[in-house]
Steps between C-alpha positions, in 0.01 A plus 500: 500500500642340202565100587894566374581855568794626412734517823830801446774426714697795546887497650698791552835505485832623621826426484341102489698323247590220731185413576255694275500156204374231845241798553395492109537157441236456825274724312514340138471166628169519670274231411182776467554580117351849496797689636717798404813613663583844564871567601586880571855585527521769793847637377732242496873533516549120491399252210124503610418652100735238372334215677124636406556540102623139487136423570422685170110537472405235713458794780456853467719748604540892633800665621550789671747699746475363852225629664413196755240229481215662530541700175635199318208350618250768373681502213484145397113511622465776201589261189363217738156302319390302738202433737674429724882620653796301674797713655803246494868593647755483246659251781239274580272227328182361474372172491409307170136465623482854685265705234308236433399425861477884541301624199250197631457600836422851392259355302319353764540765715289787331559818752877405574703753315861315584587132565853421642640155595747366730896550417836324515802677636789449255867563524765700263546142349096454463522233793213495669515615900145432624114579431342790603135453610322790393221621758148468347351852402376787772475809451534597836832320496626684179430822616457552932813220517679638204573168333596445145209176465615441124831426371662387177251300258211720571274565204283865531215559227596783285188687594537516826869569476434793290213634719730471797751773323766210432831514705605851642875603372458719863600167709833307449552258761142381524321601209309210510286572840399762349397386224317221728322731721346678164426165356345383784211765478387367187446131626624238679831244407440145554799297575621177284650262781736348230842570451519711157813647533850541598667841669823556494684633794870627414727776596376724242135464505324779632203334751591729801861578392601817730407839312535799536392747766149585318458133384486397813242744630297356200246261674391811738428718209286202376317493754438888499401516120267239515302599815466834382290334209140683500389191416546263758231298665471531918587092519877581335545881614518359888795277450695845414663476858589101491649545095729829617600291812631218243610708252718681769656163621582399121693867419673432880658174330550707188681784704668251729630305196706780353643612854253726580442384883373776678242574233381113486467541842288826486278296248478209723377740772230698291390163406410390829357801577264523189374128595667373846399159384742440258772436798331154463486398084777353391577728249603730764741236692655396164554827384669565877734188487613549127553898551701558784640144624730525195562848505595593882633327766245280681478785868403741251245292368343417785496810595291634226246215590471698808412805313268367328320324828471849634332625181267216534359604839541900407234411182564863358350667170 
């Protein structure tokens, strides 16, 4: 590898003009010199392609009609020359120092096909809330536990991004697992505990906004695609039962989050009949408390809790 390689940083976009030019500026002002930006417009209806031709040719830019991230993604991968790739929210940052501390740890880490650091939380008015922590790499996390390891700042060697198939337009509401699952086949991530980055939480970002009916069944038809992968080693192919168990709990709080009660419960309950040990992770007790205590009065709650005790000791298919 090249001692400089060229690092693209590629930001889709829509309807971002209030934030889209902290997002740019972020990316310009890295103090690695051998970047290029890559803004796609997804189909704005706001001033998103007003905001990205102020930057002139400093960046490079693609529209097209809104299609969702992943294809803006793809897209901007296509006119994309680097070795390496960054996917950056049009509403969050990066650090001054993040692709240089990034490109370097790649670097040193030869068989690592991603590197992703540690992350602010950031407000509508770029304040930030607190630091997230970001657990080091496992693959068995990632996949059996069906948590998203990486988050904004990570930097993914074009190779391996292409060999993975890049991001799926299939999946809306969590198109990064999947692409995280694939990825993770290729090699391992190694995880950068400095903070890199800033995420910004707001009433229009997307990060588990309630879908739709068949975005919310989205994390069980992850799971189904990639197990039925020919290709999987025995080591990965056994956690099928653990990853559909988390995957369930995740489209429950989906469900639940758009009113849809009965059928977060029915995933709640499949999950702890898939893998009865989940009763006892704390994604399963969060997911609980945030979906129902604010959605139904607190008998019926408790109530479902009994439901789901009985599943636990009925440990059906």
């Amino acid at each position: 590898m090249k001692s400089r390689p060229l690092v693209s940083i590629i930001i889709p976009a829509y309807n971002a003009a209030r934030y889209l030019p902290e997002s740019i500026g972020s990316a310009l002002a890295q103090s690695y010199s051998s970047v290029e930006v890559v803004v796609v417009d997804d189909g704005s209806t706001d001033k998103t392609d007003k905001v990205i031709r102020s930057y002139g040719r400093s960046i490079k830019a693609l529209s097209q009609p809104n299609s969702g991230q992943s294809v803006a993604l793809n897209r901007g991968l296509s006119i994309a020359t680097g070795e390496m790739v960054a996917y950056l929210g049009a509403d969050d940052r990066l650090h001054p120092c993040a692709v240089e501390i990034l490109v370097d740890r790649l670097a040193r880490e030869d068989n690592a096909c991603l590197a992703y650091p540690d992350f602010n939380l950031i407000n509508e008015n770029s304040r930030i809330v607190r630091r997230i922590y970001a657990p080091d790499y496992d693959q068995q996390r990632l996949i059996a536990g069906f948590h998203c390891l990486p988050g904004p700042g990570a930097l993914v060697r074009k190779d391996a991004w292409l060999t993975s198939g890049g991001w799926s337009a299939v999946f809306r509401q969590i198109p990064d697992m999947d692409f995280y699952f694939r990825l993770s086949l290729i090699g391992p991530f190694c995880h950068v505990s400095e903070c890199l980055a800033d995420f910004r939480v707001h009433a229009a970002s997307t990060t588990f906004k309630a879908g739709t009916y068949e975005m919310a069944n989205e994390p069980m038809r992850l799971v189904s695609d990639f197990f039925s992968r020919p290709d999987l080693p025995h080591n990965i192919r056994r956690w099928e039962a653990k990853s559909l168990a988390n995957a369930l709990l995740l489209s429950g709080f989906l469900h639940a989050a758009r009113g849809r009660i009965l059928i977060a419960v029915r995933c709640f309950s499949r999950a702890i009949r898939r893998s009865p040990s989940v009763i006892f992770s704390r994604p399963f007790t969060a997911y609980m408390i945030r979906s129902f205590t604010r959605n139904v009065p607190i008998g019926y709650f408790i109530s479902l809790m009994t439901r789901c005790s009985k599943l636990f000791s009925q440990r059906g298919p």
